[in-house]
ROSE-4610 file (N, C-alpha, C; in Angstrom, 1 decimal, always signed):
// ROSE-4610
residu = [X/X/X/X/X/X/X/X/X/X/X/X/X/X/X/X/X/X/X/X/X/X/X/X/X/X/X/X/X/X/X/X/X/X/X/X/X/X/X/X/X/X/X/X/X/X/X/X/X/X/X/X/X/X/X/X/X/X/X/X/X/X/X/X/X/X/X/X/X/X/X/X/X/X/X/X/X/X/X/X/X/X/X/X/X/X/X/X/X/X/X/X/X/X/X/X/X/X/X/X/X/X/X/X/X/X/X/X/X/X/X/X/X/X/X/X/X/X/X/X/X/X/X/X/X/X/X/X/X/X/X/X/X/X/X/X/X/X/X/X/X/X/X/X/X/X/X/X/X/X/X/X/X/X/X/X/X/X/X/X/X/X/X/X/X/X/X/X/X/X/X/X/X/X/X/X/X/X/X/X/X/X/X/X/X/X/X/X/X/X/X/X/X/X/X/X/X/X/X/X/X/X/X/X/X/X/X/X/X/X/X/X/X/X/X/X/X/X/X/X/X/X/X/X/X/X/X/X/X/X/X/X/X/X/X/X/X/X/X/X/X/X/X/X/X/X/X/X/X/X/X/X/X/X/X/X/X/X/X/X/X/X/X/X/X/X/X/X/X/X/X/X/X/X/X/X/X/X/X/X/X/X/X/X/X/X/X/X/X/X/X/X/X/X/X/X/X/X/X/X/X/X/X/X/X/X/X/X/X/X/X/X/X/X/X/X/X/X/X/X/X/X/X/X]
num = [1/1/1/2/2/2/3/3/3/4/4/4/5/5/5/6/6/6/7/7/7/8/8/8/9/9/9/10/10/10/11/11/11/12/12/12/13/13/13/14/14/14/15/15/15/16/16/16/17/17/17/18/18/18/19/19/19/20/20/20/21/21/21/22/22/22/23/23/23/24/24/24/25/25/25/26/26/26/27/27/27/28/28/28/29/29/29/30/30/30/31/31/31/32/32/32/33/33/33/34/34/34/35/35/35/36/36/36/37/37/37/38/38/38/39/39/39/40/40/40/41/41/41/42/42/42/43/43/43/44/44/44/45/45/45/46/46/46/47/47/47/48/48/48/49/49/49/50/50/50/51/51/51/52/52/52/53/53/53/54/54/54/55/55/55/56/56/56/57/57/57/58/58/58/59/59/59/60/60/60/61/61/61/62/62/62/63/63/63/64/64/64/65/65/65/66/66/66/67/67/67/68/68/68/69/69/69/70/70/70/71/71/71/72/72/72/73/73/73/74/74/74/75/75/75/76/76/76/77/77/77/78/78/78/79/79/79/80/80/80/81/81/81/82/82/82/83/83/83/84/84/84/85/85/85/86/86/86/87/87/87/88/88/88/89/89/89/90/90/90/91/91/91/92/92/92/93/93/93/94/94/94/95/95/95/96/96/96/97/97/97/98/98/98/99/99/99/100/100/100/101/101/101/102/102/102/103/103/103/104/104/104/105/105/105/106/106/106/107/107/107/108/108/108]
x = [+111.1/+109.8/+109.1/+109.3/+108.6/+109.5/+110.5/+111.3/+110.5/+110.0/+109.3/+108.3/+107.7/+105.9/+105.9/+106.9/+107.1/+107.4/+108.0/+108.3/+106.7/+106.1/+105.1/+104.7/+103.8/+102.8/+103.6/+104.7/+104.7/+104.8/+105.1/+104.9/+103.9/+102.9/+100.9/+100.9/+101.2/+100.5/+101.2/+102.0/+102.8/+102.7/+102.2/+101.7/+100.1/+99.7/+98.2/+98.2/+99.0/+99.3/+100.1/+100.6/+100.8/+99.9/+99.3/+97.9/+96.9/+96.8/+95.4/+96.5/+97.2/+98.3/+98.1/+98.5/+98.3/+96.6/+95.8/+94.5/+93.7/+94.2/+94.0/+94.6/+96.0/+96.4/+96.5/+96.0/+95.3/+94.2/+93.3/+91.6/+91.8/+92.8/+92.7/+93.5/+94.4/+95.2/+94.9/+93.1/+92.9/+93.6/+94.6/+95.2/+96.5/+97.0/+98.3/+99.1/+97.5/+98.1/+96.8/+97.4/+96.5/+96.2/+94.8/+94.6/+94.6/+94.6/+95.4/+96.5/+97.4/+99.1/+99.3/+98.3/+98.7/+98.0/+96.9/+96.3/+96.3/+96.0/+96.6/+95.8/+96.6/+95.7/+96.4/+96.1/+96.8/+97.6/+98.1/+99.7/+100.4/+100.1/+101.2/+101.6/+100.0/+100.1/+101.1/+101.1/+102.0/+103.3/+103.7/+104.7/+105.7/+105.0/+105.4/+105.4/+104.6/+105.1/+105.6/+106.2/+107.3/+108.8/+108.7/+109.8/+109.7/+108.5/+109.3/+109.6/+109.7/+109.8/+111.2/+111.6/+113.0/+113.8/+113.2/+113.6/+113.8/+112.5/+112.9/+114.0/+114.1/+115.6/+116.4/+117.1/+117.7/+117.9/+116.8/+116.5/+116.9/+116.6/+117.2/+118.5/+119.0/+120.5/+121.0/+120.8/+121.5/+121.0/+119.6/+119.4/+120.6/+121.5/+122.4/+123.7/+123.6/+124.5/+124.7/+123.5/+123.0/+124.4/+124.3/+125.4/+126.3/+126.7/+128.5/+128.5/+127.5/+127.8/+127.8/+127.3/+127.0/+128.6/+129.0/+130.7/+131.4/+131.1/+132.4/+131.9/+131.2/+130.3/+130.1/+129.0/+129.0/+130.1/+130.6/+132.3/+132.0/+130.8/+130.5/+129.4/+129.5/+128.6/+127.0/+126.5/+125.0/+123.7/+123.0/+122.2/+121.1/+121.1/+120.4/+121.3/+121.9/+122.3/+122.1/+122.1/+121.3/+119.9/+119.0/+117.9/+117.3/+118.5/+118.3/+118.9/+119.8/+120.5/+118.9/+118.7/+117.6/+116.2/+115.8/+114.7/+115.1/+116.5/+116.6/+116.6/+117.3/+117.5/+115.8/+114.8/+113.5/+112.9/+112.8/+111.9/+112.5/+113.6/+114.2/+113.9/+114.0/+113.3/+112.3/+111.4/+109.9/+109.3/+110.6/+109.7/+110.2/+111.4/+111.7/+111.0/+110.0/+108.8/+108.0/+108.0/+107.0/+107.7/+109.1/+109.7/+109.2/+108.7/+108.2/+106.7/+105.6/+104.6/+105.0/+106.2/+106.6/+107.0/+107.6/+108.6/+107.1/+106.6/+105.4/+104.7/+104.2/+103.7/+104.2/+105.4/+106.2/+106.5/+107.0/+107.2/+106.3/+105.5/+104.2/+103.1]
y = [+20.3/+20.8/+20.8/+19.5/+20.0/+20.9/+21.5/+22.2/+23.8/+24.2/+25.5/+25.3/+24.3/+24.2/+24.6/+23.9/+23.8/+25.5/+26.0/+27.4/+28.0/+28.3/+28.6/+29.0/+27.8/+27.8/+28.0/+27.9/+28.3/+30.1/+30.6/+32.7/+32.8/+31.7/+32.1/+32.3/+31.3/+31.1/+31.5/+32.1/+33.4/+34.5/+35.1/+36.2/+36.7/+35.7/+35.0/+35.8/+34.8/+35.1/+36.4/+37.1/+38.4/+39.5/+39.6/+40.5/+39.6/+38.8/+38.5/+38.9/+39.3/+39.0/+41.1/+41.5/+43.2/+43.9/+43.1/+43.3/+43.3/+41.9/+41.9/+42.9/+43.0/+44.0/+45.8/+46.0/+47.1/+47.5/+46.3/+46.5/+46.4/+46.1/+45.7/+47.1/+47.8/+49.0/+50.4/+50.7/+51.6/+53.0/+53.3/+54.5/+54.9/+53.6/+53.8/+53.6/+52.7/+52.1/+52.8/+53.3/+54.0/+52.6/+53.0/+51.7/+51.3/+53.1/+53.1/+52.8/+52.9/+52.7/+51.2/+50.1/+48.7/+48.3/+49.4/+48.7/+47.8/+46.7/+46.2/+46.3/+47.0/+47.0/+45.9/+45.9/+45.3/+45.2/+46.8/+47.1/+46.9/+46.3/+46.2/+44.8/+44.0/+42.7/+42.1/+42.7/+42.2/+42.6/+43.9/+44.4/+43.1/+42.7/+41.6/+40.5/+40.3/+38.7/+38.9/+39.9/+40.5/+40.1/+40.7/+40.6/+39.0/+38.0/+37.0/+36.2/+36.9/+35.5/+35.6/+37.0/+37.0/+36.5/+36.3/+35.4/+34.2/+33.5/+32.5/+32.1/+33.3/+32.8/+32.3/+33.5/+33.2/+32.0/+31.6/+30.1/+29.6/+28.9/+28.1/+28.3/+29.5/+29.4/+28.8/+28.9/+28.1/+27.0/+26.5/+24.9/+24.3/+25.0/+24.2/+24.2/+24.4/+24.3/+22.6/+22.2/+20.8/+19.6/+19.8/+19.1/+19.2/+20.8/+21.2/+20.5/+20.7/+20.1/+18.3/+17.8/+16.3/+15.9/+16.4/+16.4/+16.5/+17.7/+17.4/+16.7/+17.0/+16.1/+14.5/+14.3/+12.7/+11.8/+11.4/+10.9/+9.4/+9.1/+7.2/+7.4/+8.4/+8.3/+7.4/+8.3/+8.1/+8.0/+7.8/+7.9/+8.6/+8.2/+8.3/+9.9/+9.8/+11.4/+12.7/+12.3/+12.9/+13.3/+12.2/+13.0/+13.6/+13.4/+14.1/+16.0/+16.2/+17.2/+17.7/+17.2/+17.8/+18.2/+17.4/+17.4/+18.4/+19.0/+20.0/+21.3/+21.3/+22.5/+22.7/+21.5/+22.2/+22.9/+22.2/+23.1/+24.3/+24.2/+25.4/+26.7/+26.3/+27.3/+27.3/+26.6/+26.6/+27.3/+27.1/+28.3/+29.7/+29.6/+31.1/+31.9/+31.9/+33.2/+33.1/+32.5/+32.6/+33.8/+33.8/+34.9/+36.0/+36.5/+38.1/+38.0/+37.3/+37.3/+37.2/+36.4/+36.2/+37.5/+38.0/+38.8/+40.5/+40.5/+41.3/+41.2/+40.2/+39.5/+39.9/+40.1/+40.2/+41.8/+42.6/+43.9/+45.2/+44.6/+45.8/+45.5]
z = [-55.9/-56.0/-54.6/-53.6/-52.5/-52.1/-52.1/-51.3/-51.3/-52.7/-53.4/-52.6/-53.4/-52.3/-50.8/-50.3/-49.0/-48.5/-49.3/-48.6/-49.1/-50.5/-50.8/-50.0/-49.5/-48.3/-46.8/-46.5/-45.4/-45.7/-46.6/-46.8/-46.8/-47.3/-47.7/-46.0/-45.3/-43.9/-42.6/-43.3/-42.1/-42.6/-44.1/-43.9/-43.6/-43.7/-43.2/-41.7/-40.4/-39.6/-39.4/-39.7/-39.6/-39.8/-41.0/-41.0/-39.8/-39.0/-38.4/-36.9/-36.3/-35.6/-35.3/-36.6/-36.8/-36.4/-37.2/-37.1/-35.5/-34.8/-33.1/-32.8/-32.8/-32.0/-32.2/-33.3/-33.8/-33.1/-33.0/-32.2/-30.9/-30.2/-28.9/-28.4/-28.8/-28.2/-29.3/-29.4/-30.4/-30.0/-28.5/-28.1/-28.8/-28.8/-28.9/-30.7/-31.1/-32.6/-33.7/-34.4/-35.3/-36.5/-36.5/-37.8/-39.3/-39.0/-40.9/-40.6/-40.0/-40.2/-40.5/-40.5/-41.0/-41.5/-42.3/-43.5/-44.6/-45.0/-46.1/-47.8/-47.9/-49.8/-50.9/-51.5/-53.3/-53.2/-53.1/-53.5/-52.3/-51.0/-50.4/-50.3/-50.6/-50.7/-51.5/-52.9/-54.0/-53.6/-53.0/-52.5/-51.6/-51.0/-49.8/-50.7/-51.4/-52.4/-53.0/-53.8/-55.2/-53.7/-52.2/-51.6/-50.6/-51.2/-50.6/-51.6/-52.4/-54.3/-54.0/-53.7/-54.1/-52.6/-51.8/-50.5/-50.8/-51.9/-51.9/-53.1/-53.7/-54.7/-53.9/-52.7/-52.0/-51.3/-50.4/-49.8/-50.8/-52.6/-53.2/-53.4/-53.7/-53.7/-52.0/-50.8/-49.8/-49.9/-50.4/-50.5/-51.4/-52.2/-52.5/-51.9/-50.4/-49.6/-48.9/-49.3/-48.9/-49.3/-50.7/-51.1/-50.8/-51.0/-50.4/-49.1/-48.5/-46.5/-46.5/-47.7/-47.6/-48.2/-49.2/-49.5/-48.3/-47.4/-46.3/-45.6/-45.0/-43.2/-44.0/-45.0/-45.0/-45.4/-44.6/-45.1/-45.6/-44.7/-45.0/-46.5/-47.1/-47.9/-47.6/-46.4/-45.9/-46.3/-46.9/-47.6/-46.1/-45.0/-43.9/-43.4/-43.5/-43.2/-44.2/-45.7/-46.6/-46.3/-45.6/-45.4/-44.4/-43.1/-42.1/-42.1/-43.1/-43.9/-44.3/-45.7/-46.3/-45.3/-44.5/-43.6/-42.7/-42.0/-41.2/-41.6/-43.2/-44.1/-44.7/-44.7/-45.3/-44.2/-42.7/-41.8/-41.3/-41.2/-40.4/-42.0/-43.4/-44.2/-44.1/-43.8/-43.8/-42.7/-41.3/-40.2/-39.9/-40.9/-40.8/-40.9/-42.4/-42.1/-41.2/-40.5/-39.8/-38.1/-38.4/-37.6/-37.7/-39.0/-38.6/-38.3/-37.7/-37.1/-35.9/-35.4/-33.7/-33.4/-33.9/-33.8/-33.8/-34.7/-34.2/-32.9/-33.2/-31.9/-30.2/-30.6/-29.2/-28.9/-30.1/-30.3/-30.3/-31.8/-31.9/-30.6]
């Protein structure tokens, strides 16, 4: 459950950051970037949450790589390496979305 929540809010707040990221740099280069072209309505909103729901199927199908990797790698049967496993596999899912605001950021 925190694993879901945890991605949740990290898609609410990088796509947050992406429209406010679009919107500066829309206002700031009105020659080169037209400002209809990154409008956001309804339908694009939902469009983007219908494609990170199914991101996050994905992300839960590799969260069950956790175990596969605790079977080979934890050989002392760790209980402390189980949660350094789990704690590396939640942030590194939790800052991935936040790649396509950097990645704007740097590009558009």
């Amino acid at each position: 459950m925190k694993y879901n929540v945890g991605l949740v809010i990290a898609g609410i707040s990088a796509f947050i950051l992406y429209i406010t990221i679009l919107e500066i740099k829309s206002g700031m280069d009105t020659q080169n970037m037209d400002p209809e072209k990154y409008e956001f309505t309804l339908f694009t909103t939902l469009f983007q949450g219908i494609g990170y729901l199914i991101m996050m199927g994905i992300a839960n199908l590799f969260y069950f790589l956790g175990p596969f990797s605790d079977k080979i790698f934890n050989r002392k049967n760790s209980e402390s390496f189980r949660n350094k496993l789990y704690t590396a596999g939640f942030w590194f899912s939790c800052l991935l979305p936040f790649s396509v605001p950097v990645l704007v950021l740097i590009f558009v």
